[in-house]
N, C-alpha and C positions, 0 to 999 in steps of 0.2 A: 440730495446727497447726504449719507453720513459723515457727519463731522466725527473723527477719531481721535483716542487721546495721542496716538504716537502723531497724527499733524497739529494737533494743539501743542506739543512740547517740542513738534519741529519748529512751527512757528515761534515760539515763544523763544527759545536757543538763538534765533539768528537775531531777533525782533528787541527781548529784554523787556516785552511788556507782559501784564499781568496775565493768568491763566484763564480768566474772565472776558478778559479784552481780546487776547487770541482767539477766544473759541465766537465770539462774538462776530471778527472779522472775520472769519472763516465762514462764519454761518452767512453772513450778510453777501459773500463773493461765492457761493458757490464751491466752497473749496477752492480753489483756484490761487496758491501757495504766495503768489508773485502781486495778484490783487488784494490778497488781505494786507502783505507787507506794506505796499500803498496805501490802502483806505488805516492801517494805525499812524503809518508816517504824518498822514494829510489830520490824524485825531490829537496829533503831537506826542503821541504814546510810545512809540518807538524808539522816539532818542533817548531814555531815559536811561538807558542802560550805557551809552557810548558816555553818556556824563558820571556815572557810577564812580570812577576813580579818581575825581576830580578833590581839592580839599574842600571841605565845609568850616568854614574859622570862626564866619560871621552865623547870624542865628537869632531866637528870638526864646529868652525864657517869659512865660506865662503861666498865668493862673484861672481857673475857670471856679467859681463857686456853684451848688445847684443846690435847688430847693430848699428856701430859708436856711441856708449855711450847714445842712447836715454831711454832705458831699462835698469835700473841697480836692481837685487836683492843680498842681507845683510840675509843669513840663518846659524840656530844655530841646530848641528843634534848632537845626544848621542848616546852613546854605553857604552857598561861596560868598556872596558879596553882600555887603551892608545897605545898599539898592535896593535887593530882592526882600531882604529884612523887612524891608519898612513897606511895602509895596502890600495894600488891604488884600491883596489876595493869599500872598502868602501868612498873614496875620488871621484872614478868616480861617486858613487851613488848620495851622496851629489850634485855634479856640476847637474849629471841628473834631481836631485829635482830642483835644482834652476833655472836650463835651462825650467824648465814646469812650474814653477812660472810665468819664464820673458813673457811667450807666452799664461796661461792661464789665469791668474789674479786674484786667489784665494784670497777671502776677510780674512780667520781664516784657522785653521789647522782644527780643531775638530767644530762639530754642538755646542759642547759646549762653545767655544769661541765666536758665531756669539752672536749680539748683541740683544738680544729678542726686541725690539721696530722696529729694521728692519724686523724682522720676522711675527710683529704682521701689521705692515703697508700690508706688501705682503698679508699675509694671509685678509684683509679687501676689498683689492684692487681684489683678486681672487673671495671673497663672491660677491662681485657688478659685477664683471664678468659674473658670475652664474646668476646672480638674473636679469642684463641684458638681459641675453639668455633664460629666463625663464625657468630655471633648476627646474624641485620637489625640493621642501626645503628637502625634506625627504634625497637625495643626496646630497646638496651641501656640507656638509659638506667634505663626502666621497671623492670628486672630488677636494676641496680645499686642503685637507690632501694631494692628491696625488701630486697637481702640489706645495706646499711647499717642498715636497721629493724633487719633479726635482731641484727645486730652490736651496734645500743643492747641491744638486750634480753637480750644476753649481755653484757654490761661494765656497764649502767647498775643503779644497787641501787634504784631503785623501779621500773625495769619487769620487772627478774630476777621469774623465779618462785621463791614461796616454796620453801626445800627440806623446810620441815616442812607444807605444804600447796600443792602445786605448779598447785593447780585457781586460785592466785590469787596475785597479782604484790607486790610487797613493797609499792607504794601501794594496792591493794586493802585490805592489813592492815594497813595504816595507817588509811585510813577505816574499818575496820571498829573497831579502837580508840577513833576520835574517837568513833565511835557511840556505841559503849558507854558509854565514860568523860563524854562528853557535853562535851568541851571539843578545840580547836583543838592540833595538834602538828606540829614537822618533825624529818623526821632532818638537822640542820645542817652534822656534819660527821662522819665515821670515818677513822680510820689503821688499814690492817693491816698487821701487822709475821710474817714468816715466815722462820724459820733457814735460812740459804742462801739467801735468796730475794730 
């Protein structure tokens, strides 16, 4: 059966788990809307979203250094409780964020932190692109919307794909976290620092 994107973003709507994990448990059930929602519940991926509004107070700031000290990342990650804090699983997560920091160079955490004037340059520089190649105006817009997506998904650190598991997006393994550990977290904030850089 084809898996579609309008049952990937049904699932995921009710579910709140990653667009990876959706189409995963679809593929794995057959389509069969009511069995994928089961097989992420039983993956612990599903709750990740009913924990969403919870506070995050407690949290773990770290630091990851790479390759004889050329690459240093400074990251700040929350949770609700001081438990979960200290619990090596959530401490490996942390080092994992910040080890995909050191390698992929994420400008902001969220679309909403990237600085709209970077945003609006790209998108300029894409129109002239277009308008180079002699695109239909009636298009260009359409074709510039797309390649400013690509543009988040390469500068943003939760829609980056993982580099230790590239099948899913740096918020994917986030939810997959909450799942597990069964409590609410954000990446709040990271500094990468790079010699000459």
């Amino acid at each position: 059966m084809d898996i579609t994107a309008k049952m990937v973003k049904e699932l995921r709507d009710s579910s709140g788990a990653g667009m990876m994990d959706c189409k995963k448990a679809l593929t794995e059930c057959g389509g069969d809307m009511d069995k994928a929602m089961d097989y992420l519940r039983t993956k612990g991926i599903a709750s990740a979203s009913k924990k969403e509004g919870r506070a995050t107070s407690e949290g773990l700031v770290s630091s990851y250094i790479h390759g004889g000290g050329k690459v240093g990342v400074l990251i700040e990650v929350a949770c609700e409780t001081d438990f979960v804090a200290r619990t090596d699983d959530f401490q490996e997560f942390v080092r994992n964020v910040a080890m995909h920091i050191a390698a992929a160079s994420p400008v902001a955490v969220s679309r909403e932190e990237v600085d709209s004037t970077l945003i609006e340059k790209e998108r300029e520089i894409y129109r002239e692109q277009m308008k180079e190649q002699n695109k239909p105006e009636a298009i260009i817009d359409k074709i510039v919307d797309g390649k400013v997506d690509k543009y988040y998904s390469e500068i943003v650190l939760l829609e980056q794909k993982y580099v230790k598991d590239p099948d899913m997006t740096i918020a994917d393994y986030v939810n997959s976290i909450i799942g597990s550990l069964g409590e609410n977290m954000a990446i709040k904030r990271f500094s990468r620092f790079q010699i000459g850089g």
